[in-house]
TORTORFI-843352 format. One record per residue (C-alpha): x, y, z. Coordinates in Angstrom, 1 decimal, always signed. Layout:
X,Y,Z
...
REM end
This chain:
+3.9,+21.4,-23.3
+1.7,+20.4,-20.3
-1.2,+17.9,-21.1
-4.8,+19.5,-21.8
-6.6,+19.9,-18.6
-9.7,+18.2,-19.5
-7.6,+15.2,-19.9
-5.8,+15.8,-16.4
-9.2,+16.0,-15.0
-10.5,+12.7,-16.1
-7.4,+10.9,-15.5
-7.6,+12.4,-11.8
-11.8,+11.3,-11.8
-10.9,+8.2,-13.5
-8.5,+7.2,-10.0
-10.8,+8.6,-7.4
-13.7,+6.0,-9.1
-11.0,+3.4,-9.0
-10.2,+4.0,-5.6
-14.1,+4.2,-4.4
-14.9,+0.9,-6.0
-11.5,-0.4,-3.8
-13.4,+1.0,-1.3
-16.8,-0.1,-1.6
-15.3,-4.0,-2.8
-13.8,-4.1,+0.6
-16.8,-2.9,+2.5
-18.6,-5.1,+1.1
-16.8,-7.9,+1.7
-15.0,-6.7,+5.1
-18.4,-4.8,+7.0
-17.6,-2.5,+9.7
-17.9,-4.2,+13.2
-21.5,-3.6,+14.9
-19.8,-3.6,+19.2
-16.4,-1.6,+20.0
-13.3,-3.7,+20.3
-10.0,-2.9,+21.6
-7.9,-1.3,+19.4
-4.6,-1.4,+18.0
-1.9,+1.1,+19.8
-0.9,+4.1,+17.7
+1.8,+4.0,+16.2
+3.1,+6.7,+13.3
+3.7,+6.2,+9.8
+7.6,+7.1,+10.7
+7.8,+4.2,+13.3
+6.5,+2.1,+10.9
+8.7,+3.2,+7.8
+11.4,+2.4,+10.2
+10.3,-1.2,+11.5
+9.9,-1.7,+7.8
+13.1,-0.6,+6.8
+14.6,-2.6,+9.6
+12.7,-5.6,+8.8
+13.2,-5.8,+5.2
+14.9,-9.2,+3.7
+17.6,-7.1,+1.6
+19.0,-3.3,+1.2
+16.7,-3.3,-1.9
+13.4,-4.1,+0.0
+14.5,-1.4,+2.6
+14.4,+1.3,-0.2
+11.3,+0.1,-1.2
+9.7,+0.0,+1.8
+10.0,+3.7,+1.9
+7.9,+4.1,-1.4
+5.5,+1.7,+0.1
+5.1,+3.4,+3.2
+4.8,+7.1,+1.2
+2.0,+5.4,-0.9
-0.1,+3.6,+1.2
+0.1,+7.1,+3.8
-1.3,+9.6,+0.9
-4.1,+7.8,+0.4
-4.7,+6.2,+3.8
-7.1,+8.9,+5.0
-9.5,+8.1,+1.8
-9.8,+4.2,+3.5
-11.0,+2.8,+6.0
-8.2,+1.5,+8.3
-9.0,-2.1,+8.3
-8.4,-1.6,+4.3
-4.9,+0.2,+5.3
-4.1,-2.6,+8.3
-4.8,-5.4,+5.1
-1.8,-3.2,+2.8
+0.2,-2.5,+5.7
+0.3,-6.3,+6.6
+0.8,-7.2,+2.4
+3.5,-4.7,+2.1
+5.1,-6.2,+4.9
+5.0,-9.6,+3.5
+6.7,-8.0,+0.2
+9.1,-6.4,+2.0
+10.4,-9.7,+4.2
+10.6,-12.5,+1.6
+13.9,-12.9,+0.6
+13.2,-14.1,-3.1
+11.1,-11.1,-4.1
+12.4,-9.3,-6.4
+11.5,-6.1,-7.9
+13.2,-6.1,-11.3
+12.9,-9.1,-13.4
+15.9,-12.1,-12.9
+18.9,-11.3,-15.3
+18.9,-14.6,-17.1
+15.1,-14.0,-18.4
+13.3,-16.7,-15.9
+10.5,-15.5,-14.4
+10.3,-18.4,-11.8
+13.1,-17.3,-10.3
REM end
């Protein structure tokens, strides 16, 4: 059985608030700019996925940067793109340091 619908509905309110309060945060803290600047080139989200990919510190981080790329895309069109340049540019550090790790160490440290 499916969940109710009311609760579907205020668990899909509850993330748009979250995500306009992301929003609003980093307008606030990050104004637009008043005078026109140059401007990154264009580039898609498929070249990037695959700079990414090529980029990433191990096989693992490659898959991952997939994901990455796939979530910060869906919702890149709700932000505005000096919020998706600041995740692009944090994902990117993710994917190329070579101690991350996405599961926890084997041996129970979680320093290492």
């Amino acid at each position: 059985m499916g969940q109710h619908p009311n609760f579907e509905n205020r668990a899909v309110v509850g993330r748009a608030m979250r995500l306009r309060r992301e929003i609003d945060d980093f307008e606030a803290k990050w104004p637009n700019l008043a005078k026109r600047e140059e401007v990154l080139p264009a580039i898609s989200w498929t070249q990037l996925e695959r700079q990414l990919v090529d980029l990433a510190a191990t096989p693992a981080q490659a898959d991952m940067a997939r994901h990455l790329v796939s979530a910060t895309r869906k919702l890149a069109p709700f932000k505005p793109p000096e919020m998706v340049l600041r995740e692009i540019l944090c994902m990117t550090w993710v994917l190329l340091d070579e101690n991350f790790r996405a599961e926890p160490d084997p041996a129970g440290d979680p320093m290492n």
